[in-house]
C-alpha positions as CSV (number, residue, x, y, z in Angstrom):
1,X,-11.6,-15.1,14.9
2,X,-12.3,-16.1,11.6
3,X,-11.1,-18.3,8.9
4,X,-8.5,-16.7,7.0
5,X,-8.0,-13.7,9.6
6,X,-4.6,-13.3,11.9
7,X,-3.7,-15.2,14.9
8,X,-2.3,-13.3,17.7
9,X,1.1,-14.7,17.2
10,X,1.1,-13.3,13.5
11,X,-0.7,-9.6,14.6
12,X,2.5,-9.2,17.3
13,X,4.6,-10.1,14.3
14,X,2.8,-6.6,12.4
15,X,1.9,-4.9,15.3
16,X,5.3,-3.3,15.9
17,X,5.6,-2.1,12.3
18,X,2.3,-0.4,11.9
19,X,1.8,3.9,11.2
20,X,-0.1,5.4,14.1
21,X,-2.0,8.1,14.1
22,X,-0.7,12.1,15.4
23,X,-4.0,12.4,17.3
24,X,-4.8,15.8,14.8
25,X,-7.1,14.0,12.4
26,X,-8.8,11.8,15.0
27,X,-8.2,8.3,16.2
28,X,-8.0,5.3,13.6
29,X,-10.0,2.1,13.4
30,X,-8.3,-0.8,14.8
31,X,-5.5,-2.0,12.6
32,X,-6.4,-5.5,13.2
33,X,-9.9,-5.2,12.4
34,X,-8.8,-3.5,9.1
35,X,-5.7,-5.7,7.9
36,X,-8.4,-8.8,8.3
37,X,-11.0,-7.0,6.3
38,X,-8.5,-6.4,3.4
39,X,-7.1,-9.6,4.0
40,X,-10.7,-11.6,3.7
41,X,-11.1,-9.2,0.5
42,X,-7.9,-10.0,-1.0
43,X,-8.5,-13.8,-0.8
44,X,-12.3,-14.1,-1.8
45,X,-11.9,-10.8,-4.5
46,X,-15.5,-9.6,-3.0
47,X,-16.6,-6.6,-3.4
48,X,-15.1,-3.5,-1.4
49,X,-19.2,-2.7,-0.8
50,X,-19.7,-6.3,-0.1
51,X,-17.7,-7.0,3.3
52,X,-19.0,-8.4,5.9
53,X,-20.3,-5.9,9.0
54,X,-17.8,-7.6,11.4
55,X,-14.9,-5.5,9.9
56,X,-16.6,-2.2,9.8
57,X,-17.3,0.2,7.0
58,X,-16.0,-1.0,3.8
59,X,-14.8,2.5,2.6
60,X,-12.7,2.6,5.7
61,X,-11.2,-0.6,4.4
62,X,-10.4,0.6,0.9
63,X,-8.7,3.9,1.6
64,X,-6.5,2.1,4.8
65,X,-5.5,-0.4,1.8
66,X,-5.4,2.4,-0.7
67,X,-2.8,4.6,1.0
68,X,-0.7,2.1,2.4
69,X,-0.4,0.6,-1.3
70,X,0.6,4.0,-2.2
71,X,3.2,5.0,1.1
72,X,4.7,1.4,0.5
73,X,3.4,0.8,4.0
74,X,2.7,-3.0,2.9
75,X,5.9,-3.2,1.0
76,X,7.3,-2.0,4.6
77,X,5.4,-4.5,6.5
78,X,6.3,-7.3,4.2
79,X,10.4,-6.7,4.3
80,X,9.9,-6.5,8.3
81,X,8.9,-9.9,8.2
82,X,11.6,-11.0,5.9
83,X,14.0,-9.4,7.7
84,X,13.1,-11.7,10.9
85,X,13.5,-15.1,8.9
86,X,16.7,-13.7,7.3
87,X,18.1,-12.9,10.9
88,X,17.1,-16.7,11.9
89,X,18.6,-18.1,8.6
90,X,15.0,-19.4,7.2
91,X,15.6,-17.6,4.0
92,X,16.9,-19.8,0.8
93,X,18.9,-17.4,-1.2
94,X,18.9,-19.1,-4.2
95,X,16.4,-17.6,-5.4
96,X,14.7,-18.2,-9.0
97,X,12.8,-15.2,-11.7
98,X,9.4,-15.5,-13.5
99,X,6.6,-13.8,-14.5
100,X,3.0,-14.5,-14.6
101,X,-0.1,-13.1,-16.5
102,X,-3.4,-12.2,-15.0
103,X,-6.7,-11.1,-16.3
104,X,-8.1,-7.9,-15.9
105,X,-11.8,-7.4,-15.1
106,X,-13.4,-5.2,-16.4
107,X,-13.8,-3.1,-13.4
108,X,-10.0,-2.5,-13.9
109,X,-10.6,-0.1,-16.0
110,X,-11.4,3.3,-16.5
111,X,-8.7,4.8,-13.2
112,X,-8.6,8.1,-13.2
113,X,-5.2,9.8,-13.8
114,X,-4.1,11.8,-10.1
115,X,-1.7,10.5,-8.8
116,X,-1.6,8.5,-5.4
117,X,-2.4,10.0,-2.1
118,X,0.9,9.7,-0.7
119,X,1.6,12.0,-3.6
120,X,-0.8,14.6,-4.3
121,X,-0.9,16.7,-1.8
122,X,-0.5,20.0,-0.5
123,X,2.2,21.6,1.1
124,X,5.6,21.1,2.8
125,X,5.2,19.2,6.0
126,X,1.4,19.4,5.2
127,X,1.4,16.6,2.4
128,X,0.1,13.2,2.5
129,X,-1.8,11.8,6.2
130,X,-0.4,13.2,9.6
131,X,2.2,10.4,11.1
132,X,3.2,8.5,8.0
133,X,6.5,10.0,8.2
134,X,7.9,7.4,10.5
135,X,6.9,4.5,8.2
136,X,7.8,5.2,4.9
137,X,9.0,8.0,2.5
138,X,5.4,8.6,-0.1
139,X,6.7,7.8,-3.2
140,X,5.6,6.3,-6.3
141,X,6.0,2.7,-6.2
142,X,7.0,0.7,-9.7
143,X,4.1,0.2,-11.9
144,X,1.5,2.2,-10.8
145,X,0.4,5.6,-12.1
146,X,-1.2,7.1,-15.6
147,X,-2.5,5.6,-18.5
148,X,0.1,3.3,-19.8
149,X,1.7,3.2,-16.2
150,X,-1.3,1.4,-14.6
151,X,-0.1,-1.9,-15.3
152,X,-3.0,-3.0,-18.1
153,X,-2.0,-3.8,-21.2
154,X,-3.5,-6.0,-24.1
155,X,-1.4,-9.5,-24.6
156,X,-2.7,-13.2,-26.2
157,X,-4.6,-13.1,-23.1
158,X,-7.0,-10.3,-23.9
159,X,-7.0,-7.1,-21.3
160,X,-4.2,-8.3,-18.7
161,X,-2.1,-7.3,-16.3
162,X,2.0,-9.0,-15.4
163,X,3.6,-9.1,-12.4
164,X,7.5,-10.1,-12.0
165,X,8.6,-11.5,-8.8
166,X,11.3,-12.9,-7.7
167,X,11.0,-16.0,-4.9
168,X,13.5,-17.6,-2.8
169,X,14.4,-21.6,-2.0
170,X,11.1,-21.8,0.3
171,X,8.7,-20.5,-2.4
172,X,8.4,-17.4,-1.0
173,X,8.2,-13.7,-3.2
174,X,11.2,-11.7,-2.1
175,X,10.1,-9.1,-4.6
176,X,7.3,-7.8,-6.7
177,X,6.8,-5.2,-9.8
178,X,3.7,-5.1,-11.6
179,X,3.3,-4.0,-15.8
180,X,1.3,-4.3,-18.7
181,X,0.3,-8.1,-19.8
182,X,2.7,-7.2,-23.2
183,X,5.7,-6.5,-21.4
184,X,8.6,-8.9,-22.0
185,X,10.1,-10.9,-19.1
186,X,13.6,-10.0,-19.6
187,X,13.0,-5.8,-19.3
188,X,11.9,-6.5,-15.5
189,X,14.7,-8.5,-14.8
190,X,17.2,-5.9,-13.6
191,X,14.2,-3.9,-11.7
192,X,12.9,-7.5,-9.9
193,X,16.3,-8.5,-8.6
194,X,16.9,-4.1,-7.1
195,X,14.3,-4.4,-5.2
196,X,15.3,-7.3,-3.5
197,X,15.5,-5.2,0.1
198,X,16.0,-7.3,3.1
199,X,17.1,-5.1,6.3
200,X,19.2,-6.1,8.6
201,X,17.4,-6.4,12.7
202,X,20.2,-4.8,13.9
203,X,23.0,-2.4,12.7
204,X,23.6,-3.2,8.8
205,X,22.9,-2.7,5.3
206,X,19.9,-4.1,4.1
207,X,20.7,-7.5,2.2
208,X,19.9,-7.2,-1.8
209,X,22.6,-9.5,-3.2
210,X,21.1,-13.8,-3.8
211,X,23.5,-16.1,-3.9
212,X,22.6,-17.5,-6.9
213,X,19.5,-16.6,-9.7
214,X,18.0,-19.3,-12.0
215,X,15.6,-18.2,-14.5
216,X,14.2,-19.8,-18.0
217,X,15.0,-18.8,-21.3
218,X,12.8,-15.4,-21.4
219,X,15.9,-14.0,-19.9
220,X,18.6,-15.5,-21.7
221,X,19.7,-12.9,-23.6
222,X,23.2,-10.3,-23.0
223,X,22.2,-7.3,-20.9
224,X,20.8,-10.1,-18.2
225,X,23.5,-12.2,-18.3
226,X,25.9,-9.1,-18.0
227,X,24.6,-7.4,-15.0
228,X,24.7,-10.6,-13.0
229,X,28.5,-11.0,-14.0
230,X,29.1,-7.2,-12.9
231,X,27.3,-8.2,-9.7
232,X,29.3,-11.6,-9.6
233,X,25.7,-13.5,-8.8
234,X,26.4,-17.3,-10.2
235,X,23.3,-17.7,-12.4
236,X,22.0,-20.8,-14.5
237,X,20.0,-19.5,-17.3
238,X,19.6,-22.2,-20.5
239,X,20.6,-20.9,-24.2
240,X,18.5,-20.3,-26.7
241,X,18.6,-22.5,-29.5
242,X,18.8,-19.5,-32.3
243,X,21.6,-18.0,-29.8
244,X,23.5,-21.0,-30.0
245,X,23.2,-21.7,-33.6
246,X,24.4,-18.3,-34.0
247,X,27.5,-19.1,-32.0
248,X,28.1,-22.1,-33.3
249,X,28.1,-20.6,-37.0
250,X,31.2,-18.2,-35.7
251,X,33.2,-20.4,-34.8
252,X,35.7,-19.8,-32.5
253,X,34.5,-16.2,-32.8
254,X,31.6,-17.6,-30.7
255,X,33.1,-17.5,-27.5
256,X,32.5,-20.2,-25.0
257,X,28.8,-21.8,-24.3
258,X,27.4,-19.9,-20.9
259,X,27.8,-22.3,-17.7
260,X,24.5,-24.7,-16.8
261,X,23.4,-26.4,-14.3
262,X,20.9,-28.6,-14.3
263,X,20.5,-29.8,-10.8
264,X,20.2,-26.1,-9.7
265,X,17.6,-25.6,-12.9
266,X,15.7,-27.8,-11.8
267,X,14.8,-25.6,-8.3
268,X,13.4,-23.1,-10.4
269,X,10.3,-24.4,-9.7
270,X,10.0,-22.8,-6.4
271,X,9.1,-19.7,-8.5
272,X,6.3,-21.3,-9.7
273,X,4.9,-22.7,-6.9
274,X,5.1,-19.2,-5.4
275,X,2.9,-18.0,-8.4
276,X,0.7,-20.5,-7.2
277,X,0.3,-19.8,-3.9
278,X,-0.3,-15.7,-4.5
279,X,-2.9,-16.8,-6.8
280,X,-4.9,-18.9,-4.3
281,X,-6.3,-15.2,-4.2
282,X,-8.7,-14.2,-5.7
283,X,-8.5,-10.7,-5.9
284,X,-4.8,-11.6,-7.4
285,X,-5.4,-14.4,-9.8
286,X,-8.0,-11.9,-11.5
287,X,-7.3,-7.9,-11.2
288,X,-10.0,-6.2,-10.5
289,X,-8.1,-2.7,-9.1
290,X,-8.3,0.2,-10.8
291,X,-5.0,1.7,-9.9
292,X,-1.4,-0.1,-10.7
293,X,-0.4,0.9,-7.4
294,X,-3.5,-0.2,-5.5
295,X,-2.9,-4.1,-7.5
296,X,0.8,-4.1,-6.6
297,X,-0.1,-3.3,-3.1
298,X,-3.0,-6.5,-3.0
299,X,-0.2,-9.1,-4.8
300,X,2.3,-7.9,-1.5
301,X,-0.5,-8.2,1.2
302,X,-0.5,-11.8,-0.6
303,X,2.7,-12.3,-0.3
304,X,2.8,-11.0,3.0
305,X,0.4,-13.7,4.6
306,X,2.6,-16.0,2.5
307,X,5.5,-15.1,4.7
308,X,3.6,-15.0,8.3
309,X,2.4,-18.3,8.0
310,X,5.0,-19.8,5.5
């Protein structure tokens, strides 16, 4: 085994979750041997050609990772494992909202515009790879997909790609949407905190509701501060200083200042840290994926080996 590649204990923790194959279209490489050659490329950012022999042929690597970033198969994976440390109680659900700029190689550009392979495809039953079924629905996941829709975007930064996460008490992602560098903070915040999927082990809705949000002023603004009192989630977000000299100047018009508190502010570091930690690889901290949906799927195979061997 190498460094960086999974134990046993964390490949029984996957194993169960993983598509097999119909037998039609031939048997599949060994999933192991595949999720540690994606892995190894996600944390070095090598190239796809420029894997080492021990995990077998690169191209076999970049479509497995390619279609299950497209079926949501790692998306899958990675709520699986949440869904064990929820049903232990190792999950802080006071969970805190950020976003984080990364720079976009030049490699990551120039994506073609068909869709995904869990998309184009043929007919009926017919579409998409034999046995996927039982994993996950193909769909289009957020962020990926055209021009516009692959996630690059041109900020202070230069050519760059954003992704919004949210993380939990234990600095762990909980969810993940990638954009274009320019897109504001507060836009994502509605879509970070619905995908927030956690399903239950046994017989249940999935949990999606935190028990509290914290976030920093990018998302102190109405529409965010609204949809977390429709959802009744307690949140400590600070004011902006024009928004409060503009309620200060009405007067009792005003209305009262929004709630604050600065001991649970001050775990909203936890978010950060989390940035941190997805960034210790490579192939995050700089994009070099084409495809919005292929990059959002490399940020949650992060995330995942955040969570196995949190």
């Amino acid at each position: 085994m190498g460094r960086g590649d999974l134990t046993d204990a964390e490949w029984e923790r996957l194993r169960p979750f993983l598509p097999v194959s119909n037998g039609r279209c031939g048997r599949w490489r060994d999933h192991r041997q595949v999720i540690d050659g994606i892995l190894y490329r996600v944390r070095t950012g090598v190239h796809w050609r420029d894997l080492p022999e021990r995990f077998g042929p690169w191209k076999t690597l970049y479509e497995r990772h390619r279609l299950w970033s497209a079926d949501s198969t790692w998306e899958r994976l990675l709520q699986q494992v949440q869904a064990a440390a929820d049903a232990a109680g190792d999950i802080d659900w006071d969970i805190s909202v950020e976003s984080t700029i990364v720079r976009a190689h030049q490699h990551a550009a120039g994506a073609r515009t068909d869709p995904p392979p869990a998309l184009a495809g043929s007919k009926g039953d017919e579409a998409g790879t034999p046995g996927r079924k039982s994993v996950a629905e193909p769909r289009r996941p957020a962020g990926g997909g055209g021009a516009g829709d692959e996630g690059l975007g041109r900020s202070r930064g230069g050519f760059t790609s954003k992704f919004h996460l949210s993380a939990d008490g234990f600095c762990r992602p909980l969810s993940l949407i990638v954009t274009p560098g320019q897109r504001a903070d507060c836009t994502q915040f509605v879509p970070v905190l619905e995908k927030i999927r956690v399903p239950r082990l046994g017989l249940g809705r999935p949990r999606k509701k935190p028990d509290s949000v914290a976030a920093d002023k990018a998302y102190s603004n109405g529409p965010c501060r609204q949809y977390l009192r429709r959802r009744g989630i307690r949140h400590t977000i600070p004011e902006k200083a024009d928004r409060q000299a503009a309620r200060l100047r009405k007067g009792s018009r005003g209305g009262r200042p929004p709630g604050f508190d600065e001991e649970r502010y001050k775990k909203r570091n936890t978010v950060e840290r989390a940035i941190n930690r997805l960034k210790n690889s490579r192939a995050v901290a700089t994009r070099y994926d084409k495809r919005g949906y292929v990059f959002l799927g490399t940020v949650t195979a992060a995330a995942l080996v955040i969570w196995l061997r949190a």
